[in-house]
N, CA, C and O atoms as CSV, one atom per row, in Angstrom:
chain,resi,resn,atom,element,x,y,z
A,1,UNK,N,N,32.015,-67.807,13.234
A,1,UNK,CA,C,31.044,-66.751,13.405
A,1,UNK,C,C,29.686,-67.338,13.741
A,1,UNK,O,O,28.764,-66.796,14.351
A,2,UNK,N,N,29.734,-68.248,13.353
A,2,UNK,CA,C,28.269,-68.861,13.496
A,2,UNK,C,C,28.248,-69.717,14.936
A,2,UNK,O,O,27.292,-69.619,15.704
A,3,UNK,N,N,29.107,-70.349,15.145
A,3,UNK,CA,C,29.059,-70.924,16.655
A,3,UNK,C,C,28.868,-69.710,17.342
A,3,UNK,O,O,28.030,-69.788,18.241
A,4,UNK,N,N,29.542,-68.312,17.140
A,4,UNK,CA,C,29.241,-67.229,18.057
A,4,UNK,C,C,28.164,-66.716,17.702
A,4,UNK,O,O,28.381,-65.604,18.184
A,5,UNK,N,N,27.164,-66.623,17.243
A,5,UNK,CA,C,26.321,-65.665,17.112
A,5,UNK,C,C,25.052,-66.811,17.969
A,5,UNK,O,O,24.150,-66.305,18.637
A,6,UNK,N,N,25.128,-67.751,17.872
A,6,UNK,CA,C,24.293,-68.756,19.119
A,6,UNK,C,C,24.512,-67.973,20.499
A,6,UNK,O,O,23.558,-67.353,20.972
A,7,UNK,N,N,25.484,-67.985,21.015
A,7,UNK,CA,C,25.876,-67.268,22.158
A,7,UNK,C,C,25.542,-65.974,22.305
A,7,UNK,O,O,25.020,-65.543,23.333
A,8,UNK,N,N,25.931,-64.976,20.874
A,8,UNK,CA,C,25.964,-63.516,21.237
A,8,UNK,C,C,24.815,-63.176,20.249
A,8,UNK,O,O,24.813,-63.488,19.058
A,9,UNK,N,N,23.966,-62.585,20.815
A,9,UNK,CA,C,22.280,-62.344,19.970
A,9,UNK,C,C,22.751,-60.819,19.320
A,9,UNK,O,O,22.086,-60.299,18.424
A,10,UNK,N,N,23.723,-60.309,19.766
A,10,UNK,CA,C,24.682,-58.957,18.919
A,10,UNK,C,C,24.651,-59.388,17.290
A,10,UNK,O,O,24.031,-59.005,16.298
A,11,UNK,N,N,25.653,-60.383,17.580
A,11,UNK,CA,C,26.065,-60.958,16.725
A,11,UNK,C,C,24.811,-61.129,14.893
A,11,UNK,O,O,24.984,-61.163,13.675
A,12,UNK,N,N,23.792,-61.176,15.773
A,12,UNK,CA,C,22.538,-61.537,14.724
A,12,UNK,C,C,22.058,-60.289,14.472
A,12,UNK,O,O,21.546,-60.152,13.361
A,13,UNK,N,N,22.087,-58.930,15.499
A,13,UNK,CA,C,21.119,-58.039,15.614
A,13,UNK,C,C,21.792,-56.709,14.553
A,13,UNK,O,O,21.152,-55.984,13.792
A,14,UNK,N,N,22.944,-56.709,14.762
A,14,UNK,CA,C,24.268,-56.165,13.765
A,14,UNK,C,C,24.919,-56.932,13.033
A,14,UNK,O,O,26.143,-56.828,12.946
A,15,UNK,N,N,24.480,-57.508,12.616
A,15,UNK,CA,C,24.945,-58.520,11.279
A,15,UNK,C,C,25.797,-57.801,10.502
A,15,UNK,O,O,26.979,-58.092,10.684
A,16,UNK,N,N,25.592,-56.988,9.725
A,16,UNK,CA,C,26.536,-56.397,8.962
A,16,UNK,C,C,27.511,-55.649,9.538
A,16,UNK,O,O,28.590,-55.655,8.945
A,17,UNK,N,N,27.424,-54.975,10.584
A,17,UNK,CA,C,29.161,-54.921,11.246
A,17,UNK,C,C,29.747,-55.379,12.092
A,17,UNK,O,O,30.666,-54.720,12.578
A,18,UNK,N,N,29.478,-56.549,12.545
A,18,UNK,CA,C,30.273,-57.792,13.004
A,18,UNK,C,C,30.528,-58.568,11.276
A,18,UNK,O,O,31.525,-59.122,10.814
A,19,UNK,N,N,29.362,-58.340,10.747
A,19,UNK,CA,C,30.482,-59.413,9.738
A,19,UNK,C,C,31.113,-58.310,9.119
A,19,UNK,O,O,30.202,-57.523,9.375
A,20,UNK,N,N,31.880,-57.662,8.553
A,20,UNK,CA,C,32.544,-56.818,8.064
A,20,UNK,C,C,33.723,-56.859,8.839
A,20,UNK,O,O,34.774,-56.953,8.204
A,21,UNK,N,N,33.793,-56.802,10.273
A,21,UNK,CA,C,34.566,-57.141,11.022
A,21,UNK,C,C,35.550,-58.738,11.082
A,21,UNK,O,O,36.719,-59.116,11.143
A,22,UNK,N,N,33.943,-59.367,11.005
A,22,UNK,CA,C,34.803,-60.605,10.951
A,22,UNK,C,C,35.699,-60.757,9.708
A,22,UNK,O,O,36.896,-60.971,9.903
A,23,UNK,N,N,35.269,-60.674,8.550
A,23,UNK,CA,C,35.751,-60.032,7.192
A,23,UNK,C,C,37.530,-59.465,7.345
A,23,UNK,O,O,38.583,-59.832,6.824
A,24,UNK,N,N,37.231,-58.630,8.130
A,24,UNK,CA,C,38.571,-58.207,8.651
A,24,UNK,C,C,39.869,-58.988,9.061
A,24,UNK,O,O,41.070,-59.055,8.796
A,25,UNK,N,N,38.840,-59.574,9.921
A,25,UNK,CA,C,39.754,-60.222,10.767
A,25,UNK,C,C,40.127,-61.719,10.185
A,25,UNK,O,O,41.000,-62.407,10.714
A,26,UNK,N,N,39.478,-62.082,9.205
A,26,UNK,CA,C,40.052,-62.816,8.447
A,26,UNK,C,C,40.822,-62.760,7.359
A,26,UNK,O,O,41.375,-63.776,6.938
A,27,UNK,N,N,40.952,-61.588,6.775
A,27,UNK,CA,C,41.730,-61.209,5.542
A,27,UNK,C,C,43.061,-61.345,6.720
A,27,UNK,O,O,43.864,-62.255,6.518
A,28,UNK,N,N,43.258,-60.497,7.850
A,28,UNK,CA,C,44.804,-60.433,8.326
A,28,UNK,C,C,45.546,-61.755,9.218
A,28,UNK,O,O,46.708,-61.982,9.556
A,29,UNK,N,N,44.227,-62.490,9.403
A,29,UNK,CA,C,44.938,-64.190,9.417
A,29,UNK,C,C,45.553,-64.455,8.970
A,29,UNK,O,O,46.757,-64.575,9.199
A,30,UNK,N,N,44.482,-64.806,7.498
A,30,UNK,CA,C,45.258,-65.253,6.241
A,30,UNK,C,C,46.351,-64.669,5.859
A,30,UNK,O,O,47.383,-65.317,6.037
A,31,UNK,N,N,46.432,-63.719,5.424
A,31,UNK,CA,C,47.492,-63.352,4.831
A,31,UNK,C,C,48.473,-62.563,5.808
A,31,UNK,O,O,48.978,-61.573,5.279
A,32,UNK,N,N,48.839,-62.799,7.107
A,32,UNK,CA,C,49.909,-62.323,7.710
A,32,UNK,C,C,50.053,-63.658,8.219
A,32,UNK,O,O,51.274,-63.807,8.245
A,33,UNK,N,N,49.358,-65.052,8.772
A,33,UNK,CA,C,49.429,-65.844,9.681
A,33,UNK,C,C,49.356,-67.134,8.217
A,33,UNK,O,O,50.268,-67.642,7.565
A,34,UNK,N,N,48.260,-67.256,8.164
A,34,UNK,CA,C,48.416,-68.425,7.454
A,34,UNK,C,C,49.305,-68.520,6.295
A,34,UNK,O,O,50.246,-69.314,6.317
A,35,UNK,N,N,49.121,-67.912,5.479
A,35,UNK,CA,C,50.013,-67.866,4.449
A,35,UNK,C,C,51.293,-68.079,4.667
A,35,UNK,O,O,51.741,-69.147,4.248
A,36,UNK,N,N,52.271,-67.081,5.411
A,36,UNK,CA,C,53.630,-66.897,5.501
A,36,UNK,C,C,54.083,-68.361,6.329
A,36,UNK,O,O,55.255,-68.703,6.490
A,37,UNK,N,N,52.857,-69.148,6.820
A,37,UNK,CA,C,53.323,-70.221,7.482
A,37,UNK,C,C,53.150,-71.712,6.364
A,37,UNK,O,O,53.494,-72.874,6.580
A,38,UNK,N,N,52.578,-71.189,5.322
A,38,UNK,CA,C,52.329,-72.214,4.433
A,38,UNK,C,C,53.592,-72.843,3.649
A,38,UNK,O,O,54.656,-72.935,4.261
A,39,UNK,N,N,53.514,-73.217,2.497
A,39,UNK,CA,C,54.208,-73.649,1.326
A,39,UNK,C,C,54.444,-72.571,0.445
A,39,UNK,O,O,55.378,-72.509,-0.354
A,40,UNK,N,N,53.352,-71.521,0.662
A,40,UNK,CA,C,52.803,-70.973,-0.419
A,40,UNK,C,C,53.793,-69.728,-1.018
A,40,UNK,O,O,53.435,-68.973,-1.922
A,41,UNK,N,N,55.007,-69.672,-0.387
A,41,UNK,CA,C,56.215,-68.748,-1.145
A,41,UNK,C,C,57.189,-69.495,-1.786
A,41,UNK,O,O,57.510,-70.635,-1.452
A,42,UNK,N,N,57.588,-68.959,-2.563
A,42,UNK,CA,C,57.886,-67.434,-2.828
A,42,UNK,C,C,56.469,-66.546,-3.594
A,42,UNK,O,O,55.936,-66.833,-4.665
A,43,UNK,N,N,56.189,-65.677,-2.872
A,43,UNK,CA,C,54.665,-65.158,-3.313
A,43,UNK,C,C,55.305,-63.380,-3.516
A,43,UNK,O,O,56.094,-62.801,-2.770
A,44,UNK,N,N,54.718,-62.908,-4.629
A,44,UNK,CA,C,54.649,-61.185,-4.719
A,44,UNK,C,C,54.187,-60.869,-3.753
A,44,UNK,O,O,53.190,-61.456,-3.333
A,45,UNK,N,N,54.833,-59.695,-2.984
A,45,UNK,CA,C,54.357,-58.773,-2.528
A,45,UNK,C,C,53.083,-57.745,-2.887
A,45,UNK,O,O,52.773,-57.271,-3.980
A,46,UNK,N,N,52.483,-57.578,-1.632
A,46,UNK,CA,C,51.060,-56.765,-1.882
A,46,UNK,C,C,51.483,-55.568,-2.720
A,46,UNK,O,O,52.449,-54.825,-2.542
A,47,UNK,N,N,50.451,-55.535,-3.781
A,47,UNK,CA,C,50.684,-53.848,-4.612
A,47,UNK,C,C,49.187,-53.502,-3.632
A,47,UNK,O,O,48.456,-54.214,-2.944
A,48,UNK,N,N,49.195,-52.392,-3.903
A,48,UNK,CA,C,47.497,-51.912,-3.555
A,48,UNK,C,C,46.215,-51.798,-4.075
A,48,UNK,O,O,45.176,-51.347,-3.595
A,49,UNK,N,N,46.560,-52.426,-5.433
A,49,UNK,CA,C,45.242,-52.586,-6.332
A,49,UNK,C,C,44.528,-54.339,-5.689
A,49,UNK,O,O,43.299,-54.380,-5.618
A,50,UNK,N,N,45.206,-55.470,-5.326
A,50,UNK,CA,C,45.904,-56.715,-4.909
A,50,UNK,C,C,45.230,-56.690,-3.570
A,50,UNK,O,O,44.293,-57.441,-3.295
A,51,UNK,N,N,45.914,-55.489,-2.453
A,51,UNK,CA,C,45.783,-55.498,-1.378
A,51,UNK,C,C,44.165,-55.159,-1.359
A,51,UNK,O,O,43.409,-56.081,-1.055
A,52,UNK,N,N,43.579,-53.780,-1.694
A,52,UNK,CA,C,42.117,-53.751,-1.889
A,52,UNK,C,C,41.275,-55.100,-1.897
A,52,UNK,O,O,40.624,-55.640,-1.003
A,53,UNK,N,N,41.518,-55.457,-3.233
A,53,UNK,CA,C,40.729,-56.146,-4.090
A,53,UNK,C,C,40.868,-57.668,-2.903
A,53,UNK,O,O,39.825,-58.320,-2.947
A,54,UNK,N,N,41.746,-58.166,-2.097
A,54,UNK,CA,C,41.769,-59.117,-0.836
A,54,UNK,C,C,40.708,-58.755,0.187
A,54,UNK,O,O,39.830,-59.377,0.784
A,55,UNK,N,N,41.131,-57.519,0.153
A,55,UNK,CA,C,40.598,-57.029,1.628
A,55,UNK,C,C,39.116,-56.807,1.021
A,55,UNK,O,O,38.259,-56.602,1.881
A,56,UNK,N,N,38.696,-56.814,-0.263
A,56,UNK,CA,C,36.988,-56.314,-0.512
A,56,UNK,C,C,36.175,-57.365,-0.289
A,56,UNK,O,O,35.072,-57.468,0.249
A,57,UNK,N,N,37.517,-58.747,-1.213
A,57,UNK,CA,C,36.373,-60.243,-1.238
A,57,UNK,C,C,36.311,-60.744,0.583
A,57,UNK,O,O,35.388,-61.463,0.967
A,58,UNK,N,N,37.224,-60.333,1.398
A,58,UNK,CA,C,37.139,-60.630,2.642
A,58,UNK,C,C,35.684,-60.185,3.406
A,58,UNK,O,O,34.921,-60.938,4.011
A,59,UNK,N,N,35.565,-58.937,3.218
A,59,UNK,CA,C,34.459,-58.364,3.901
A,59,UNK,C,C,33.386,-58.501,2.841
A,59,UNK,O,O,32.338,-58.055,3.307
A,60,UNK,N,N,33.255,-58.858,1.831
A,60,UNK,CA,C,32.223,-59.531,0.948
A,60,UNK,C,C,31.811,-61.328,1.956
A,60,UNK,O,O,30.690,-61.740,2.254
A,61,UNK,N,N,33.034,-61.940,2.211
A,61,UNK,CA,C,32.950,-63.168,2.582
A,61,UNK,C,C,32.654,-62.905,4.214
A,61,UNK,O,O,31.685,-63.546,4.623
A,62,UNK,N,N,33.173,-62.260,4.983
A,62,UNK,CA,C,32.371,-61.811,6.188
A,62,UNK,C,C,30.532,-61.472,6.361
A,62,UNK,O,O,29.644,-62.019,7.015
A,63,UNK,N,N,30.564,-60.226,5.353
A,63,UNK,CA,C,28.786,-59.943,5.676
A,63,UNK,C,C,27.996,-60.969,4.960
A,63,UNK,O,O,26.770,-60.897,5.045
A,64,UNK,N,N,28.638,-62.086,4.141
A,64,UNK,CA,C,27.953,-62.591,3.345
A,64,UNK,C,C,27.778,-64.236,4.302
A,64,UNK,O,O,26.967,-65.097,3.963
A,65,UNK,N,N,28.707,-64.372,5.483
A,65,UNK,CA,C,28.296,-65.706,6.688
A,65,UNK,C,C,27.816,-64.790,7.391
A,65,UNK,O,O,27.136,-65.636,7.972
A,66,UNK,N,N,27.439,-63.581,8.036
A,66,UNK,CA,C,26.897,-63.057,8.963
A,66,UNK,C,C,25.514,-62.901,8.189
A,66,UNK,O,O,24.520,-62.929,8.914
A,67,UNK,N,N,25.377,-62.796,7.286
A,67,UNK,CA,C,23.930,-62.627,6.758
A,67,UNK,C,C,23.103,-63.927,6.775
A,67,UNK,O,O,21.963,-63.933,7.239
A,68,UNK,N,N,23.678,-65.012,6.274
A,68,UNK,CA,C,23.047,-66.349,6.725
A,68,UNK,C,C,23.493,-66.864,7.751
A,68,UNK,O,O,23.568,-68.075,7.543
A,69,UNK,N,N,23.941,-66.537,9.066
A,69,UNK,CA,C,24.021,-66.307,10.129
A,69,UNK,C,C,22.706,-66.230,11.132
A,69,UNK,O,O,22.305,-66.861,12.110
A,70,UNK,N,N,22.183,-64.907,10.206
A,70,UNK,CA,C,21.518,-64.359,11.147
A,70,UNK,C,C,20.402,-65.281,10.243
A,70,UNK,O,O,20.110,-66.257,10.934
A,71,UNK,N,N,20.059,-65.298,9.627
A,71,UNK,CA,C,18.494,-65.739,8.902
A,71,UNK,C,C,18.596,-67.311,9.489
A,71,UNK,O,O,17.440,-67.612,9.785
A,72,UNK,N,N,19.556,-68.525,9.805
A,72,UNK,CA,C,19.716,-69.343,10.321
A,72,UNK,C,C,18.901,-69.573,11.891
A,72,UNK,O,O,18.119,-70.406,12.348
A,73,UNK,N,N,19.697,-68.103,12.486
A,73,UNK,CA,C,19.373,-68.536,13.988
A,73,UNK,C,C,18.144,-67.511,14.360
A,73,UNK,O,O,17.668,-67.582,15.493
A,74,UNK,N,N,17.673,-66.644,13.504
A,74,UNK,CA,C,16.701,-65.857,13.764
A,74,UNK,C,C,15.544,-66.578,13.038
A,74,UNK,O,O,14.385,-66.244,13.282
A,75,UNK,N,N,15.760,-67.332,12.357
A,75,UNK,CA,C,14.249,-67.582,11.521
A,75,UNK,C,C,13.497,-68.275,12.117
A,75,UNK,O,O,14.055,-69.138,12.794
A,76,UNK,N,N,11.757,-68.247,12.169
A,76,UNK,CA,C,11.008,-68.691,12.813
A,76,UNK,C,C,11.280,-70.102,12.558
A,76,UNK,O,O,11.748,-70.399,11.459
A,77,UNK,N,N,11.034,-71.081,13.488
A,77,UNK,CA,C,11.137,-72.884,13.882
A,77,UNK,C,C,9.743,-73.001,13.305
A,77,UNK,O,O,8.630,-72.698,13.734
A,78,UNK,N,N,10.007,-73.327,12.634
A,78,UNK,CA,C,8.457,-74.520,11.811
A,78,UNK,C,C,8.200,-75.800,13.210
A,78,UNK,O,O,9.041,-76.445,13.837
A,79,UNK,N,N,6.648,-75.779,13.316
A,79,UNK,CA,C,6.089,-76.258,14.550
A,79,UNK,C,C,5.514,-77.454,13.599
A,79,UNK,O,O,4.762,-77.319,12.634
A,80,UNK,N,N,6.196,-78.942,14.248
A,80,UNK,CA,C,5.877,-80.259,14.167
A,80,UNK,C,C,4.679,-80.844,14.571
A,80,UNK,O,O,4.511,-82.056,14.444
């Protein structure tokens, strides 16, 4: 997210729903892609208290790199 938001000035200007997004899109990596390709079974199946509570810290962990994201590439350059 952060290599992209150099490129896409979106990225900084909507911070919180690109990261929420990104958030997204990392909870269904992980746990449809990475996981099932890991070590990491035999694993329970999602209940929905489980499934939530993944999907909340995800988009917690999304707006929370898009927020220092943006304060990174937006903050004024201290002059040498």
């Amino acid at each position: 997210y952060v290599a992209s938001a150099r490129q896409w000035s979106s990225l900084c200007r909507q911070w919180l729903r690109w990261g929420l997004l990104y958030g997204v899109v990392i909870f269904g990596v992980m746990n449809y892609v990475v996981v099932p390709l890991s070590a990491a079974y035999p694993r329970n199946p999602f209940t929905p208290r489980t499934f939530i509570e993944s999907l909340l810290a995800m988009l917690l962990f999304g707006a929370l790199v898009a927020f220092f994201a943006r304060r990174t590439w937006l903050a004024p350059t201290a002059e040498k």
